[in-house]
C-alpha positions in Angstrom: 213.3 -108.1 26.6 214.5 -105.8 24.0 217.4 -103.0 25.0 216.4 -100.2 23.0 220.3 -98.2 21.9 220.9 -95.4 23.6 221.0 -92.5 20.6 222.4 -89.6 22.9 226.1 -88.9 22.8 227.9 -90.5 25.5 231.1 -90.4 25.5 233.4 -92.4 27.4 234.4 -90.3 30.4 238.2 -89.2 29.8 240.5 -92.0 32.1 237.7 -94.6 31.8 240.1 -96.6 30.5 243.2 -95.5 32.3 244.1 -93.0 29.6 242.5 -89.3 28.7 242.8 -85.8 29.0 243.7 -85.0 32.5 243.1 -81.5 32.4 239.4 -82.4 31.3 237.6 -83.2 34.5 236.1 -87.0 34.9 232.5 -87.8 35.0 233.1 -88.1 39.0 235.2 -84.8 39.0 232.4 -82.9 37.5 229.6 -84.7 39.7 231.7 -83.6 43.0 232.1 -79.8 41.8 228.3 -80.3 41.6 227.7 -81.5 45.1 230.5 -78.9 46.3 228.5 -75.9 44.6 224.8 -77.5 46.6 226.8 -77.6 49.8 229.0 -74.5 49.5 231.7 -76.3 50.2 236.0 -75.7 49.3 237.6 -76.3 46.7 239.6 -79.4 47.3 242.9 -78.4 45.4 245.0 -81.6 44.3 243.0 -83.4 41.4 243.0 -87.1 41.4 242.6 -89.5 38.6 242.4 -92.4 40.6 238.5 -92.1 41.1 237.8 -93.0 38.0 239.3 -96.2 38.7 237.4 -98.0 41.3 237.0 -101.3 40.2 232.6 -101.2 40.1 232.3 -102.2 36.2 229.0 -102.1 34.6 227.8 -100.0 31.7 226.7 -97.4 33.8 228.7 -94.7 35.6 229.2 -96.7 39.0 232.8 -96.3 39.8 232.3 -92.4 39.2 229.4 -92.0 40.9 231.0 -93.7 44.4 233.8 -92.3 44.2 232.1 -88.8 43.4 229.8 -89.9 46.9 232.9 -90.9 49.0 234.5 -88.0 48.0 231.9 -85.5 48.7 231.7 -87.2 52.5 235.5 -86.6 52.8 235.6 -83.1 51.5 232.9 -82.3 53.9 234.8 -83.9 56.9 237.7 -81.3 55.6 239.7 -84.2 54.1 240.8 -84.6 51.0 239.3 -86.7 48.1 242.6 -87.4 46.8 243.6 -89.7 49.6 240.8 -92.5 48.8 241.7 -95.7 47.9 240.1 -96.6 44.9 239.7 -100.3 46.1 238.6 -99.5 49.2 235.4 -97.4 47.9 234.7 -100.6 46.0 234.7 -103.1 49.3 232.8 -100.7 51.0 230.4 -100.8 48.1 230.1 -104.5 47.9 230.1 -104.8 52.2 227.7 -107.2 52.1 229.7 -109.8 49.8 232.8 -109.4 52.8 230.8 -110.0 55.3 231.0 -112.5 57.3 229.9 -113.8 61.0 231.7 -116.5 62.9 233.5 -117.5 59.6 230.3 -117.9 57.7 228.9 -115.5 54.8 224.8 -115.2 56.1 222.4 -115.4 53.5 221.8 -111.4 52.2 218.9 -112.2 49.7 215.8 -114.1 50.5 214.7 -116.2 47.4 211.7 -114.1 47.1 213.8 -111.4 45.9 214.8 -111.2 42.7 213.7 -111.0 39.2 210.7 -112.9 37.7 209.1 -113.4 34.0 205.7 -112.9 33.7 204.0 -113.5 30.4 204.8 -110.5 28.7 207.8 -109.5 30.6 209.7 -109.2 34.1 209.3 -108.0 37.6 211.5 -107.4 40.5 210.3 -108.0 43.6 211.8 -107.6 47.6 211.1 -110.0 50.2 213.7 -109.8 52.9 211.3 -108.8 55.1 208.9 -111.5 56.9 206.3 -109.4 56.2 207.0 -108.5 52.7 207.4 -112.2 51.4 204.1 -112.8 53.3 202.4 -110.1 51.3 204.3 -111.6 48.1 202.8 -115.1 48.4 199.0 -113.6 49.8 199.2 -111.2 46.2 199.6 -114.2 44.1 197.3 -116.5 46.1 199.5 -118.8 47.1 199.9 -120.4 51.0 202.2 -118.9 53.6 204.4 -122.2 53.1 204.7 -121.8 49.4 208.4 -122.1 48.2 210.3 -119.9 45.4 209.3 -122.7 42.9 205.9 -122.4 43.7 206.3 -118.1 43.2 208.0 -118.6 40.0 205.4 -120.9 38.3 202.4 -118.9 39.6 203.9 -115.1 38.5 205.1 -116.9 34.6 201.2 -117.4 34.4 200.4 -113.8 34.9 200.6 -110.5 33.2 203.2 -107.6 34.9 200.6 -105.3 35.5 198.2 -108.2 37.0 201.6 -109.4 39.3 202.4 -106.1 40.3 198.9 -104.9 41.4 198.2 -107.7 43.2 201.5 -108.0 45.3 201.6 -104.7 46.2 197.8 -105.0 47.1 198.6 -107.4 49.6 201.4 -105.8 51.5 204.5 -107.1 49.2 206.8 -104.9 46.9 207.0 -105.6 43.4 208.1 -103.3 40.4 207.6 -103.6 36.5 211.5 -103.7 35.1 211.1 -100.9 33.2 213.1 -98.7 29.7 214.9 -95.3 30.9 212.9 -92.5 30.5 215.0 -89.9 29.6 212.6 -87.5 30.3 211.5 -88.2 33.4 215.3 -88.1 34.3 216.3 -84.9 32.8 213.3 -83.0 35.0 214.9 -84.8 38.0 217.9 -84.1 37.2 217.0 -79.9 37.0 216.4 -79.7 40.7 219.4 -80.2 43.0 220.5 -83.7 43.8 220.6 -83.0 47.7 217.2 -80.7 48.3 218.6 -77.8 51.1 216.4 -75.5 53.0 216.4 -73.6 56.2 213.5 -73.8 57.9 213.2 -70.8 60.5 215.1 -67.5 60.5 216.6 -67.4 63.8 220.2 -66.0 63.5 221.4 -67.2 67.1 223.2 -71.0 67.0 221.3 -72.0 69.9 222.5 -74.3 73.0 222.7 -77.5 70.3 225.4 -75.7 68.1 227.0 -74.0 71.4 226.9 -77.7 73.6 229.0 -79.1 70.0 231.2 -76.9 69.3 232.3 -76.6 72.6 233.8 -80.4 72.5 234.4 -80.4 69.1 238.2 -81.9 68.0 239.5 -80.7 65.3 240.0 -84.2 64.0 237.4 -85.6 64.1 234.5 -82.7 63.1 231.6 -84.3 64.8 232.7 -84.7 68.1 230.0 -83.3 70.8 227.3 -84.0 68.3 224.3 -86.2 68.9 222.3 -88.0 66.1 219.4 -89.7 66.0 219.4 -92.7 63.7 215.5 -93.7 61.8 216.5 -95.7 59.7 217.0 -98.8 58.4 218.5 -101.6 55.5 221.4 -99.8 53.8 221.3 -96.0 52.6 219.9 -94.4 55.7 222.7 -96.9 58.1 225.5 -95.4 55.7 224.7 -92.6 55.9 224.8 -92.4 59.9 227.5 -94.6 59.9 229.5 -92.3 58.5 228.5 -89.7 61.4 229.4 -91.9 63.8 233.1 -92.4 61.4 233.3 -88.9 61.9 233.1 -88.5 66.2 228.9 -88.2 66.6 227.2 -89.8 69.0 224.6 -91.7 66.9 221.8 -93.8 68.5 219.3 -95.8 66.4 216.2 -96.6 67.3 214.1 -99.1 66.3 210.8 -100.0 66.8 210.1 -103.4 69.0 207.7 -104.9 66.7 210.0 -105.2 63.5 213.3 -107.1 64.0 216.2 -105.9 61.6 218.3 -108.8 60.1 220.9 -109.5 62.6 223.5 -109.8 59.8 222.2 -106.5 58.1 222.6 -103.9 61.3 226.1 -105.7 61.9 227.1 -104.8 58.3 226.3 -101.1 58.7 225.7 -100.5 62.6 229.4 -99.6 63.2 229.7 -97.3 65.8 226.1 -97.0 66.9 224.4 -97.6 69.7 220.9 -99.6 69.0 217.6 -99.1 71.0 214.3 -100.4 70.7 211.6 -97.6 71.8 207.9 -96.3 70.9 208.5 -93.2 69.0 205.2 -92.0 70.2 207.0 -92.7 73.8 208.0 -89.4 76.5 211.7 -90.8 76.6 212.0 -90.9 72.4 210.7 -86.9 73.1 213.4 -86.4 75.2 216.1 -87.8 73.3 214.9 -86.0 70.5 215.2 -82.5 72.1 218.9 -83.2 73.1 219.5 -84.6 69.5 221.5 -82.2 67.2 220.2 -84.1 64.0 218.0 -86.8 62.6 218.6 -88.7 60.1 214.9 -90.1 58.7 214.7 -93.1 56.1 210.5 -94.2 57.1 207.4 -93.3 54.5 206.5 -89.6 54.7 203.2 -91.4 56.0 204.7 -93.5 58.5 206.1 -90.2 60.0 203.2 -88.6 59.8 201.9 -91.4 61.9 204.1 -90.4 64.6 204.1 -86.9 64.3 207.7 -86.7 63.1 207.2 -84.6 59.6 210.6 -83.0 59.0 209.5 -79.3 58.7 207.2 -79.5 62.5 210.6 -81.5 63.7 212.8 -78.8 62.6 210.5 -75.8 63.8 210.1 -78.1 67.1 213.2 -78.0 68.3 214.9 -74.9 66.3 218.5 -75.5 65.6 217.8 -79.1 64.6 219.5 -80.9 61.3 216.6 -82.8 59.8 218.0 -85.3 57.1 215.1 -87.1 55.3 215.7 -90.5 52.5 213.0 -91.7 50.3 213.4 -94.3 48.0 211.0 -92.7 45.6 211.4 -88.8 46.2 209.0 -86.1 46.1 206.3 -87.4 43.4 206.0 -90.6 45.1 206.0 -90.1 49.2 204.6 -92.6 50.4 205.6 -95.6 47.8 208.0 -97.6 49.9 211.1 -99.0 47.8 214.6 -100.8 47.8 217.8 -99.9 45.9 216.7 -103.0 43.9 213.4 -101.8 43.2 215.0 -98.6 41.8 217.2 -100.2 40.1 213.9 -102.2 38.1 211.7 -99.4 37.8 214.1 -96.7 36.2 215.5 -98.7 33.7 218.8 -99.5 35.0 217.9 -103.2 34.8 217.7 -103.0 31.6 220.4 -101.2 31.0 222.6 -104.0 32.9 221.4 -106.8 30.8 223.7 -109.3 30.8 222.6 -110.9 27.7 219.9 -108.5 26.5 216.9 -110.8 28.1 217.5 -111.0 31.6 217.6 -107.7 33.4 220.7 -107.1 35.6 222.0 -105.1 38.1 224.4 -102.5 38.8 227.8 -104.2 40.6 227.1 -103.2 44.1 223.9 -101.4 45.7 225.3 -98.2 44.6 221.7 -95.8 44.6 221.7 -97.1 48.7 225.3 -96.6 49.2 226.1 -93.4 47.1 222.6 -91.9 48.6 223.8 -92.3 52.4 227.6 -90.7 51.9 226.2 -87.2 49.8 223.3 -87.0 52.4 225.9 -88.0 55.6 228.3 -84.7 53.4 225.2 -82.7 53.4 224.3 -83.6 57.4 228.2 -82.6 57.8 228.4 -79.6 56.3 224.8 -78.2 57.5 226.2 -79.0 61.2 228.7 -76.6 60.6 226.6 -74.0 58.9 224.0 -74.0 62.0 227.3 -73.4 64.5 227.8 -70.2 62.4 224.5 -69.0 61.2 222.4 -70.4 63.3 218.4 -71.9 62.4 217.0 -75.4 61.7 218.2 -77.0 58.1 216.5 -79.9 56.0 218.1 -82.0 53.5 216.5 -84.4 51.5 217.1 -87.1 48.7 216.3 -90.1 47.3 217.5 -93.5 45.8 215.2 -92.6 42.2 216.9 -88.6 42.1 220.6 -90.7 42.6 219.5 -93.1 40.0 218.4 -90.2 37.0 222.1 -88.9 38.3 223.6 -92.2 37.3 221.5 -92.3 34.3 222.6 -88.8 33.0 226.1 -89.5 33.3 228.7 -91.1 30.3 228.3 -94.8 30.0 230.0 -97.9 28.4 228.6 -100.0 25.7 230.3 -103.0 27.6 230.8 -102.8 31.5 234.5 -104.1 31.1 235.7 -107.2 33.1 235.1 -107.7 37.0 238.8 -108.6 37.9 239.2 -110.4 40.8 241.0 -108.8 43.8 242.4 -109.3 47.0 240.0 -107.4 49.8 241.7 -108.5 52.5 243.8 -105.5 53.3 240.5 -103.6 53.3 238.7 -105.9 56.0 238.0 -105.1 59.9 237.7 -107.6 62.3 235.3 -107.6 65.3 234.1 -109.0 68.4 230.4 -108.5 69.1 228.0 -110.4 71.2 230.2 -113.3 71.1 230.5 -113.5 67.9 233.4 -112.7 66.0 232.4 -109.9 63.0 234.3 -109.3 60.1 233.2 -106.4 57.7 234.7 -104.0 55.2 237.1 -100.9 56.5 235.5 -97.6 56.1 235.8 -96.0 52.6 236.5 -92.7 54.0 240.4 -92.2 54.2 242.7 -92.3 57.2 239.8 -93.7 59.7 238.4 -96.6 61.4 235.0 -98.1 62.0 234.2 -98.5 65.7 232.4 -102.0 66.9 228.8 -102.3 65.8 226.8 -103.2 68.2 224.4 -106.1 68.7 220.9 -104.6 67.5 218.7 -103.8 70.3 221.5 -103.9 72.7 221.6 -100.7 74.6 219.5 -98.3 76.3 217.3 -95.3 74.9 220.4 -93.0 76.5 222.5 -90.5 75.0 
């Protein structure tokens, strides 16, 4: 694998390297005004250096784009960005390496994710799922029993495009690790990174806004709402999460038939209740027309399935926040995808090279994480716009529109060392289901994470 040079000017983004003009906004400084301008949100006064600081090297604009993510949440919330905590953003990044249940670090990555050489280049394929290292192994003819070893030998005796078909053919996920395409990114990148529309016209708040704002505190700004949680692995949980960080009542539901990692819900199920229910079932109606948004993170086709497309939800039940996450956006609906996948397919892989053969990654799963705090900001704010103008709102993104962000953004010839640090002040300890939880603090500033709950645990109840 070749990394072709990058010929655009990048610069290094002034206080990259501690040092630089600080009446020149940073690369994360610029990306927040952004996201302030989509939302309409306030200026946030006190300007803060220490963004640019959070210790996520790669070559890549990581650190900036978290920060920009965690700050745009905060702002939202009416706090401001210049209380974060630099390291903090950065545990809450890498949550999954913290984690840890009953003193032991569960396994995050099956060994059928990964990256693999074919014979004229690499895939990256996702198999966390039972059901998608199934269709990995049935793609490349292999036995339900077959082991990593047995994967690896059969995909370095195919082509990527022969890999690829066939995987995905068979119910598996697989992606070609792919060059930038700077074009591709730049049209992305000319449509707004968090997609905001109202759906009806109605000027009157309705009983949803009136029931919220009637218990609202003024501290935490989501008190008295009621959110309802479809989704699942790590963007769409952040992003409720967050909610729930901020005084919603979120409930997730699940459905029966496909079991969540146990370790995976308890990284990002903090403050959530967790139900398993038919979403084709009365009671999932009913909870849905007391819900004050819903946050969706299943195939546009899946939905469809279910009768759930965002525009009927939002017409539905008028004053409803609909908050949609793809992993592919608009041009691909129903492709389903990982951060990972993303990660191949857009040429950040490449990018990341540590050697300039083997793709890499960026240092945390940053498109997931960065896409769930701007679309839990944009949830925030539209809230608060329905209490005063009334009407149903939509918000969408995606993991590939965060990643031609990223990609647009100044970036490093060398990603600078990964100093080790201590993350122990920056660690919450729980008890749940007899097991004793410990996970990273929130990165929002000046709160704390609730208990997650054991998935599945509670009723279908608000």
């Amino acid at each position: 694998m070749h990394i072709p040079a990058d010929d655009r000017p990048h610069p290094p983004p002034p206080g990259a390297d501690g040092i630089g003009d600080i009446n020149r906004p940073t690369a994360g400084e610029g990306l927040l005004d952004r996201v302030r301008g989509e939302l309409d949100l306030p200026a946030w006064g006190e300007r803060s250096r220490r963004g640019v600081a959070v210790p996520l090297p790669s070559r890549l604009a990581t650190a900036d784009l978290a920060w920009a993510s965690v700050a745009a949440a905060m702002l939202a919330a009416g706090r401001s960005p210049a209380a974060l905590d630099p390291d903090r953003v950065a545990t809450a990044y890498r949550s999954d390496r913290v984690l840890m249940i009953d003193g032991s670090a569960p396994p995050v990555w099956s060994p059928f994710s990964g990256f693999w050489r074919t014979t004229d280049g690499w895939i990256r394929t996702h198999g966390n799922y039972p059901h998608h290292a199934r269709g990995l192994r049935a793609g490349l003819l292999l036995p339900d029993d077959a082991d990593a070893g047995t994967v690896r030998e059969a995909l370095a005796m195919r082509t990527t495009a022969d890999a690829v078909i066939g995987i995905m053919s068979a119910g598996g996920l697989a992606v070609q690790v792919s060059a930038e395409t700077p074009a591709t990114d730049r049209v992305l990148r000319e449509g707004p990174l968090l997609d905001i529309r109202r759906v009806d016209a109605s000027r009157h708040p309705g009983s949803r806004a009136a029931r919220a704002t009637a218990v609202r505190r003024a501290e935490l700004p989501l008190q008295g709402i009621r959110v309802l949680d479809l989704t699942r692995v790590i963007a769409g949980p952040v992003c409720t999460r967050t909610l729930a960080l901020l005084g919603a009542d979120v409930l997730r539901i699940d459905p029966p038939h496909l079991p969540e990692p146990g370790w995976q819900h308890l990284d990002t199920g903090h403050g959530k209740r967790s139900s398993l229910l038919d979403a084709r079932s009365l009671r999932f109606q009913e909870l849905l027309a007391e819900a004050d948004a819903v946050v969706l993170g299943y195939r546009p086709v899946a939905l469809a399935r279910l009768g759930l497309q965002p525009e009927m939800l939002a017409r539905r039940h008028p004053g409803l926040v609909v908050a949609q996450l793809s992993a592919w956006g608009a041009a691909e609906p129903d492709r389903a995808g990982f951060d990972s996948l993303v990660q191949a397919a857009s040429g950040i892989a490449i990018i990341e090279s540590p050697d300039g053969v083997r793709p890499g990654a960026l240092p945390a799963q940053a498109l997931d994480h960065s896409a769930g705090y701007l679309l839990a900001a944009a949830v925030t704010t539209l809230l608060e716009r329905r209490s005063r103008e009334g009407g149903s709102w939509y918000v969408g993104t995606s993991l590939r529109r965060v990643a031609a962000e990223l990609l647009g953004m100044p970036r490093r010839r060398e990603p600078g060392p990964d100093v080790e640090r201590d993350f122990r002040p920056h660690l919450a300890q729980f008890h749940v289901d007899g097991r004793t939880v410990v996970t990273s603090r929130p990165a929002l500033a000046g709160l704390e994470f609730e208990a997650p709950h054991a998935w599945g645990s509670d009723q279908p109840v608000w």
